[in-house]
N, C-alpha and C positions, 0 to 999 in steps of 0.2 A: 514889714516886708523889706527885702534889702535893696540895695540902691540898681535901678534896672544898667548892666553893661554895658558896653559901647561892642560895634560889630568885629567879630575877629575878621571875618574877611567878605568882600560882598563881589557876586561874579553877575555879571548880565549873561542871560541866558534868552534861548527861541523868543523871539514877538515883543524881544525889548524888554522883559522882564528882569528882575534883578531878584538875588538870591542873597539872603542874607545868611551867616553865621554869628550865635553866637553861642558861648558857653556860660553854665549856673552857677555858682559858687559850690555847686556838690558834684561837679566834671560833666552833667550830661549836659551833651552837643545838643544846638538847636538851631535847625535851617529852617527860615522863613524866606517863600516868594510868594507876592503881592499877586493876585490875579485874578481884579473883579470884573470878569467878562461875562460870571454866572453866579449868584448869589451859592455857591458851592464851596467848602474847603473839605480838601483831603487832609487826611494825614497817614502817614507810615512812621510806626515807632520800632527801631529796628536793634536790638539787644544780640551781645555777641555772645551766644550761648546756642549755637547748631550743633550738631553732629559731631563734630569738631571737639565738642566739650565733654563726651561721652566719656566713661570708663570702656574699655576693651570689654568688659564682662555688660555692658549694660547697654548694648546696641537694640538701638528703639526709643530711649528713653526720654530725647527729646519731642520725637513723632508723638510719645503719648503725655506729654507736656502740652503742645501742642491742642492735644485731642482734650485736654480735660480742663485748659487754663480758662474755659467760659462756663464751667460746670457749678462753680459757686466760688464764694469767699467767704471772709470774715463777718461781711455786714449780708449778702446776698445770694438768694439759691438760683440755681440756673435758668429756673421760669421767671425771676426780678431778671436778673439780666435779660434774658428775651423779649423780655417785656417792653424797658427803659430803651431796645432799642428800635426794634417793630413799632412800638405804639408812635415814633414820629418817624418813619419812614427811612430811619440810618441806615447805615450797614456796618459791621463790625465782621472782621474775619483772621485768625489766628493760622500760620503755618511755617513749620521748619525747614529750612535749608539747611545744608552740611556746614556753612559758615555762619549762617546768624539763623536769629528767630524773629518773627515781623508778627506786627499787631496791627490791622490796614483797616482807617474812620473814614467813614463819609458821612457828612451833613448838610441842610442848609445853614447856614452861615450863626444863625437863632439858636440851634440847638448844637452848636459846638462845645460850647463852653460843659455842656452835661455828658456828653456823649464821652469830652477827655478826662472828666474826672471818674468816671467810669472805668476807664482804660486804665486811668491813675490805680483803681483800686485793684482792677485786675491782676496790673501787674506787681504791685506791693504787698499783695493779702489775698493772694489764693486760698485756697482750704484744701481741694484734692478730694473732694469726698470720696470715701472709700469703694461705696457701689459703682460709683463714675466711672473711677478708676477702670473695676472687674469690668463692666460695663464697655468700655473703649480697649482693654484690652481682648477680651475675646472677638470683639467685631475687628482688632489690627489683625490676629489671630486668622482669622475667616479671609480678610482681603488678601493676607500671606499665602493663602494656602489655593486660592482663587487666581493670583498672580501666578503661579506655579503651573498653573494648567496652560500660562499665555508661551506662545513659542516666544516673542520679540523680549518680553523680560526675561526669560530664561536665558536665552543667547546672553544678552545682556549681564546677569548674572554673571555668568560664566567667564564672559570676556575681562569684568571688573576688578573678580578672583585670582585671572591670571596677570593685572597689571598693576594689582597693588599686594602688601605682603599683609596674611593674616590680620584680621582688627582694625587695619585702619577705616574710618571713618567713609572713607570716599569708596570702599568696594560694598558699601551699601546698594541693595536694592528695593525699593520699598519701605513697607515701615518701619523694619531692623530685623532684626536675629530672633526669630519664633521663641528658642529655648530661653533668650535674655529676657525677651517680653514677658515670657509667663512669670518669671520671680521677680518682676519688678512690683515694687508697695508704693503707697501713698508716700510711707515716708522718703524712698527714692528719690522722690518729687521737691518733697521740700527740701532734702538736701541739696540738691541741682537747682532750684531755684535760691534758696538760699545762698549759693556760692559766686550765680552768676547773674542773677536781676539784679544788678544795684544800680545806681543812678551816674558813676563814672563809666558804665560798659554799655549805654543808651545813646543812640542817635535819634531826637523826633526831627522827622522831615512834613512840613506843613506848608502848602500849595491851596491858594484859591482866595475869599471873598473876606482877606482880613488884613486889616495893615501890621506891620512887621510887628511898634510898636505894641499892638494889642496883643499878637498874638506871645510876644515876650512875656506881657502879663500875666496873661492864663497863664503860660507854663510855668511862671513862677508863682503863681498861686495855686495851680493843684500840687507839682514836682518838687517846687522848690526847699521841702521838711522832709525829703525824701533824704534819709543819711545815708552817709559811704560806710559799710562794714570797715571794722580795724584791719584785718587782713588782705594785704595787697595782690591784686589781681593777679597771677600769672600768668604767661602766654600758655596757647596750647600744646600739649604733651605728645607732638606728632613720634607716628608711628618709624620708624628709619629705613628711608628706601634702597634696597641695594643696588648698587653701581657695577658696572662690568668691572673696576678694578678690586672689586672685592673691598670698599670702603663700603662706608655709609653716608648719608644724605637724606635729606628732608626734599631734595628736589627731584627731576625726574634726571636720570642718566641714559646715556644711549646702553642698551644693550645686546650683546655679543649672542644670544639666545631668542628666538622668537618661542613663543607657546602655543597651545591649540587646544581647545576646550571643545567635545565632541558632546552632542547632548541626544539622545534620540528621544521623538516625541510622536506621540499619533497624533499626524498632520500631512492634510496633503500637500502643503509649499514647506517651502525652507527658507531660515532666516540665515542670512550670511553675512556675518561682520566681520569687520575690523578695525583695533584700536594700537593707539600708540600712547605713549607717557607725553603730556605736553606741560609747555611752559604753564606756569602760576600769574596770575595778573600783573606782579609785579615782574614779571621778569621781562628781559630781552622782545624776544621773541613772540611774545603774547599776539601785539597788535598785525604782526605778519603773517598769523598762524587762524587770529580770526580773517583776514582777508581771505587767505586761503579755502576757509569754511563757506565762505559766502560764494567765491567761486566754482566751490564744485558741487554744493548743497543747498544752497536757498535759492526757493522758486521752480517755475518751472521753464524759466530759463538757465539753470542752472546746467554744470558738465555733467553732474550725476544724471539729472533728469533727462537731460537732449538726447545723451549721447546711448546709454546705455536702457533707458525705457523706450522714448518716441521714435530711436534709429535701430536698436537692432532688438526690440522687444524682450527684454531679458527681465524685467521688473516689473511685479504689481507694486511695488514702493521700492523707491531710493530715496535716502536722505543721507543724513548725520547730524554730528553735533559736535560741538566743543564748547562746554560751559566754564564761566568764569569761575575761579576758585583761588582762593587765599594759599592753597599748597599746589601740589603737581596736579595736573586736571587731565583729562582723555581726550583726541582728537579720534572720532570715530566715523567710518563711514560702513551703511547696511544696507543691505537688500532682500526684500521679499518675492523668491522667484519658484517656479513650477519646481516639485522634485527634482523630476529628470535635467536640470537644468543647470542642478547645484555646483557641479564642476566647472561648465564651465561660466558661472557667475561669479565664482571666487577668483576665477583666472581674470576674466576682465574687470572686477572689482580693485584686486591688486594689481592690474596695469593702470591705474587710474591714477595707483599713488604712486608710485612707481615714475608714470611720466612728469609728477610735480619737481623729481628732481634731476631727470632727465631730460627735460626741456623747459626752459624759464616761459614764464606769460609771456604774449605776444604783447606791447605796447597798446594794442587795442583791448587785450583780453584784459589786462590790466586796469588801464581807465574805465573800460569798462562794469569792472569790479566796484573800481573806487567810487564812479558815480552813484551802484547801488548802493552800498555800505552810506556811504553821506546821507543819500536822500531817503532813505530807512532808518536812521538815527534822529533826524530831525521829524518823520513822521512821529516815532517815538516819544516825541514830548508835546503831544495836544494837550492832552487834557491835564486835569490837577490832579491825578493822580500819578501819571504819567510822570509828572514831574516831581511831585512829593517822591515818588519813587526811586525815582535816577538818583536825583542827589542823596538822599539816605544812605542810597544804595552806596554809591562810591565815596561816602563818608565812613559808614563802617568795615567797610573791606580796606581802609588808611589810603586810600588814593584822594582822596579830599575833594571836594567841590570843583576844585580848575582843572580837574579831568574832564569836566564834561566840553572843555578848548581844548585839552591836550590828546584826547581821543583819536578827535576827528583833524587834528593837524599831524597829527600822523600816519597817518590815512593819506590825507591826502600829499602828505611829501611821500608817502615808500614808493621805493623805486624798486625796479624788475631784478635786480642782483640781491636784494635783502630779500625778497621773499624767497628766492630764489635760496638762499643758504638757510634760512626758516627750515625751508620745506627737508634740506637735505641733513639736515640736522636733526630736523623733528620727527623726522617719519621715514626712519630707515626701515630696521627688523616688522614684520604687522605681529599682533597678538591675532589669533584667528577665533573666533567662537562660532560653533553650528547650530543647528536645530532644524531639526526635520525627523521623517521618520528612518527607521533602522535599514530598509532599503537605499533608501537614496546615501544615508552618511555612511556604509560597509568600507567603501574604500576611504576613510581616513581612521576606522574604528579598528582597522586592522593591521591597517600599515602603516 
């Protein structure tokens, strides 16, 4: 066995805990936090092979990666794996994001050691059985076509369409593209995993009832014969976003053109959104632009909820979103309101964003903000999975472990003139997306 590393870098984190890094001699990353308050450890093993990694032609192909990677291997059929993990009580659970793929253990502390060489094999010796396969795609197939009936991913749909160009990765909804799913084969599978499981594109993040040293052990006694393929990883083949000056770009650009996506559906409410191109985690703009989200969308204290449900009844749902993403990501805010109502809830929907850059936060509404974002973040990290999570997570999106200090110090230094240019920067033109019935959307289907 080779000589165990010294830590690349170690961060204390929530309750005085401390996070270790280290790497294998075969590249994959490995964060260990100590945390025996409950004879439990998590683990999240996070591989950069999401959505991200698709061919333009093979949209889905991770979601049914995803769906079949616990269906058997080389040594194991689906019922051993269900078996090895039910029979002591674990949990084991497999799902794609458009930036990585995660593999998420839970154990008592006793049956780790089993539970990750499991995972080991999962992820090094799939097999794809071929019925699985048909099997998991006809049931993507059905959720496709089920999703299609819903007004809120329909809008959605629509809206994604219009603010990203053809094929890219992020105007995903669901589990991909119906027509790519049906010609995807087993061998699909192994190509894509062949190109992108290998032990340099892995981050395990491990949280809970094991010291750092042991748990270097295990991973270097199941991981550590795990080789790097000859061929060097490439970055991802992002789709090019057009810019109002008629260049190209991987990032989001302001643009000179707002769109509108009209959907008619039979439905008595209407979904009414809208989205903008936002910053990528790395960029400028990110950590201003989630403050903003938290301002006018989480909770029900939130602007969207006060102002526009509880004060002038215009919504059975307001929210939004803006999720983290390795390229350009969507800052969206939607409403589910009465037919008759759709007019004017787009009107006060777009005064909403509209006032973020015509009136900066008041100093109260501001702190205000910041205390929730803080004190939601550190909720964020109880448990060991919680934490297995976080650091993985900003381990393989390349923000590295001292994100989890550099977050929240940003946060709390931004001042009212940066968000303030965020906003006015980030959320000019709206893309608009509808849904409702043919009555209520006439006057945008026509005019």
């Amino acid at each position: 066995m080779p000589s165990s590393p010294s830590p690349i870098a170690s961060l204390p984190i929530t309750s005085g805990l401390l996070c270790q890094k280290f790497a294998l001699a075969n590249g994959l990353v490995l964060l260990l936090t100590e945390n025996s308050i409950a004879d439990i450890v998590a683990a999240r093993i996070f591989v950069g092979a999401g959505s991200i990694r698709e061919g333009q032609q093979q949209a889905g192909l991770a979601y049914l990666m995803a769906a079949t990677l616990t269906k058997g291997t080389v040594h194991f059929s689906s019922a051993n794996i269900a078996e090895q993990v039910e029979s002591v009580g674990a949990s084991l659970g497999v799902e794609r994001a458009p930036d990585y793929f995660l593999l998420s253990l839970k154990s008592v502390s006793s049956d780790f050691l089993n539970l990750l060489t499991l995972a080991a094999e999962l992820l090094q010796r799939p097999s794809f059985p071929h019925h699985e396969v048909a099997l998991e795609q006809k049931l993507a197939l059905q959720s496709i076509l089920s999703q299609q009936e819903q007004p809120f991913t329909t809008a959605l749909q629509g809206l994604r369409q219009s603010l990203y160009p053809q094929g890219h990765p992020y105007a995903q909804t669901g589990p991909g593209d119906p027509d790519a799913l049906g010609q995807l084969q087993s061998e699909d599978l192994h190509q894509y995993h062949q190109a992108f499981f290998r032990p340099d594109n892995v981050v395990i993040s491990i949280s809970g009832h094991l010291a750092a040293h042991q748990g270097l052990q295990l991973c270097q006694q199941v991981f550590g014969d795990w080789r790097v393929p000859i061929p060097v990883l490439s970055p991802p083949n992002w789709p090019r976003m057009k810019a109002s000056n008629g260049q190209s770009s991987i990032q989001p650009q302001p643009r000179t053109d707002a769109r509108i996506s009209v959907t008619p559906q039979s439905t008595q409410q209407s979904i009414v959104m809208l989205g903008h191109l936002a910053p990528a985690v790395k960029e400028p703009d990110y950590a201003a632009l989630k403050l903003l989200y938290t301002y006018l969308c989480h909770g029900l204290s939130s602007r969207l909820f006060v102002n526009l449900r509880e004060k002038q009844g215009l919504a059975y749902e307001v929210s939004g979103f803006y999720p983290t993403r390795l390229g350009p990501s969507h800052f969206v805010v939607y409403m589910g309101t009465a037919a008759d109502n759709t007019a004017i809830a787009l009107q006060k929907l777009q005064a909403e964003i509209d006032r973020l850059c015509q009136h900066p936060l008041t100093p109260e509404e501001l702190e205000t903000t910041k205390r929730k974002m803080l004190g939601q973040y550190v909720l964020g990290k109880q448990s060991n999975a919680q934490l297995a999570h976080l650091m993985g997570w900003y381990e393989i999106l390349g923000l590295g472990i001292t994100y989890d200090q550099t977050f929240p110090q940003q946060i709390a230094n931004m001042d009212s003139e940066t968000v303030h240019q965020a906003a006015c920067q980030c959320l000019q033109l709206s893309h608009i997306s509808l849904v409702g019935s043919e009555a209520a959307l006439r006057p945008w289907m026509h005019g």
